[in-house]
Structures are given as C-alpha cells and as structure tokens.
N, C-alpha and C positions, 0 to 999 in steps of 0.2 A: 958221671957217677953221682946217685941221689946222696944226700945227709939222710940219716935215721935216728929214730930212737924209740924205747921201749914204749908201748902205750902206756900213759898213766891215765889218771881215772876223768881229767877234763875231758880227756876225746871222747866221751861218750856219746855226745849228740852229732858228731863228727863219723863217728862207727857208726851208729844208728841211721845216718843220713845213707851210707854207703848202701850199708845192707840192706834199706829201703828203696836202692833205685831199681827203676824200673827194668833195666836189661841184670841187673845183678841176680834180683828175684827172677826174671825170666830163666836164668843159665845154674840157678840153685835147684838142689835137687828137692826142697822143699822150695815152694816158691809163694807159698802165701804172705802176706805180706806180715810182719813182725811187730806187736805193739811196744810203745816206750817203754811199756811195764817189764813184758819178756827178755825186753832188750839189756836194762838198767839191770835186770838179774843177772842177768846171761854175764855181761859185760862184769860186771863185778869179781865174779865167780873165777871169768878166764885171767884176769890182771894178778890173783894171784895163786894160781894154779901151777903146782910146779911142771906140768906135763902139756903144757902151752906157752908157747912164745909169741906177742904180739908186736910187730915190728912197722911203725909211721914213717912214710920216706916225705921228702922235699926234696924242690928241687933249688936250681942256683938262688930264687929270687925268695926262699925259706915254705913257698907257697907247697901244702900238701897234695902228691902226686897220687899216693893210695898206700894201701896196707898189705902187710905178706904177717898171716899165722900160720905156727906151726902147734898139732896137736900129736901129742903123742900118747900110744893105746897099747896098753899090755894084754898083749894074746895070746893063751896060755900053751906054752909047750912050742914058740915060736917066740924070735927077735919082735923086740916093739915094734909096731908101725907107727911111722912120721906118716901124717897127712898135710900136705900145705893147702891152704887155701887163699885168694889173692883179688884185691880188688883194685881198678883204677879209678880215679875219680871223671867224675863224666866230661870235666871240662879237660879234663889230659888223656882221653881217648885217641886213636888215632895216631898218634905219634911216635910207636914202637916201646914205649916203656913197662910195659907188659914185662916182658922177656929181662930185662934191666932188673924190673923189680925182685923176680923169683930167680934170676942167677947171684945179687946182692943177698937178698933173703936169704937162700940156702948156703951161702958161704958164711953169713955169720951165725945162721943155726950150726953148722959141723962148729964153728966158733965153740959154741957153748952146749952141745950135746956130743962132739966129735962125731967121727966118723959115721954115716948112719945112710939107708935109702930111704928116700924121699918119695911117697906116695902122692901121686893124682889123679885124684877120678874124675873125668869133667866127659859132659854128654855129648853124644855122636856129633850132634848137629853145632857143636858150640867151636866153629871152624876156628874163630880167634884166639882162643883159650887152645887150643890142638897147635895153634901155630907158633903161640907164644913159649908153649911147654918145650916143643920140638927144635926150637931154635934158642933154648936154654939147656939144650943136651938131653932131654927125655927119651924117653923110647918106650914105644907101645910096648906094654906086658899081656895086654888081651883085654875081654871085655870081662867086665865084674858084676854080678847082684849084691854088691855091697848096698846098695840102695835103693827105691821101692821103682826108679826108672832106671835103664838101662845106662850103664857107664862103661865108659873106658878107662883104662888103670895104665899109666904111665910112671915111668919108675927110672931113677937116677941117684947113683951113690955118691955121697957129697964125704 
C-alpha cells in the first residue's frame, strides 16, 4: 500500500512533468502538449476547487509513484459524475501499480465524497489503462462521445 497525500501547491512542476510525458499526452484525449503557463493556471484553479480531489502517492522509499484526480461535474437532472483520472510516473511503469493506484484513490475519494460511481473514459487502444481499470473492479458501460476521439466509459461504485 502507497502513502498519500493531498497535492499542495509545490507539486506543481512535479504535475507539470506528468502531464507532459510523452505516453501520458499519447493516451490523453487532448494530447497536445501543455505549456507551464496553461499548467500553472490549471493547477492552481484545481488545488482549490471544491469539486476536485488531487491525490500524490509514494511508495515505501517516500519516492513519488504517480497521481489519482477525481473531478466532479453536475449534470443537470442526473447524479454528479466523478471522473478519475490517473497517472504513473515513468520510472514506476511496468510494475502493476496502476491498478494499486485507482483502488487506494477511489477508497479514499468514497472517504470524502461517500458513496458515489466512478467514471473512466480511456481510449480503445490504451490496452494498459483497460487493464488497470478492470483489475481494479471496473466494468465496461459502453463506448462514449464524451470527447472529440472515441472512448470507452468504465464505471464502478465505490
């Protein structure tokens, strides 16, 4: 089990780095790459947004393993949607912590929004993120135009 804690505002260039690599922006539904300017807003905006959760894991040697957000979106005349979204850091690829990440993440998001389902859209081809979902208890809800490429929508009630 990783250590966590809430992002504070140091990680910035730590978030920045993530969401700058190169298989990250490959498997993002926008995939251009992000300037520090965009970022530095962005990032600001989400630390204290009551309708985002940003969650920094480590592992035993304190060293950062990657990040689990949760964003949540009120759509009118329906329950909010949680969306997670989840990154590994490149030198902790490969070694099943994916999965780890978004089963910790989502226990302590019900933590602090209680009961709720857990959206993810990640793309056809992005087999690892399909693997990590599914072996964190997801289960395909079907495919979605939630976004301007084609997605899959996976879904689990925490």
């Amino acid at each position: 089990m990783f250590t966590y804690r809430t992002a504070q505002p140091a990680d910035s260039r730590l978030y920045f780095a993530w969401a700058n690599d190169p298989d990250t922006r490959k498997w993002s539904f926008n995939s251009t790459p992000i300037s520090l300017e965009t970022h530095t807003a962005w990032f600001t905006r989400k630390l204290t947004d009551p309708n985002t959760l940003l969650f920094l894991f480590f592992d035993e040697a304190k060293q950062p393993v990657g990040q689990v957000r949760f964003e949540r979106k009120s759509v009118a005349d329906m329950p909010d949607e949680i969306i997670i979204s989840t990154s590994v850091d490149a030198r902790q690829r490969g070694k099943g912590y994916a999965t780890q990440l978004i089963s910790q993440g989502c226990a302590i998001c019900r933590k602090q929004w209680g009961v709720v389902t857990i959206h993810a859209y990640i793309k056809p081809e992005n087999q690892a993120s399909i693997r990590a979902f599914e072996r964190a208890g997801f289960k395909l809800s079907g495919e979605s135009s939630k976004f301007e490429d084609s997605a899959l929508l996976y879904l689990k009630t925490f």
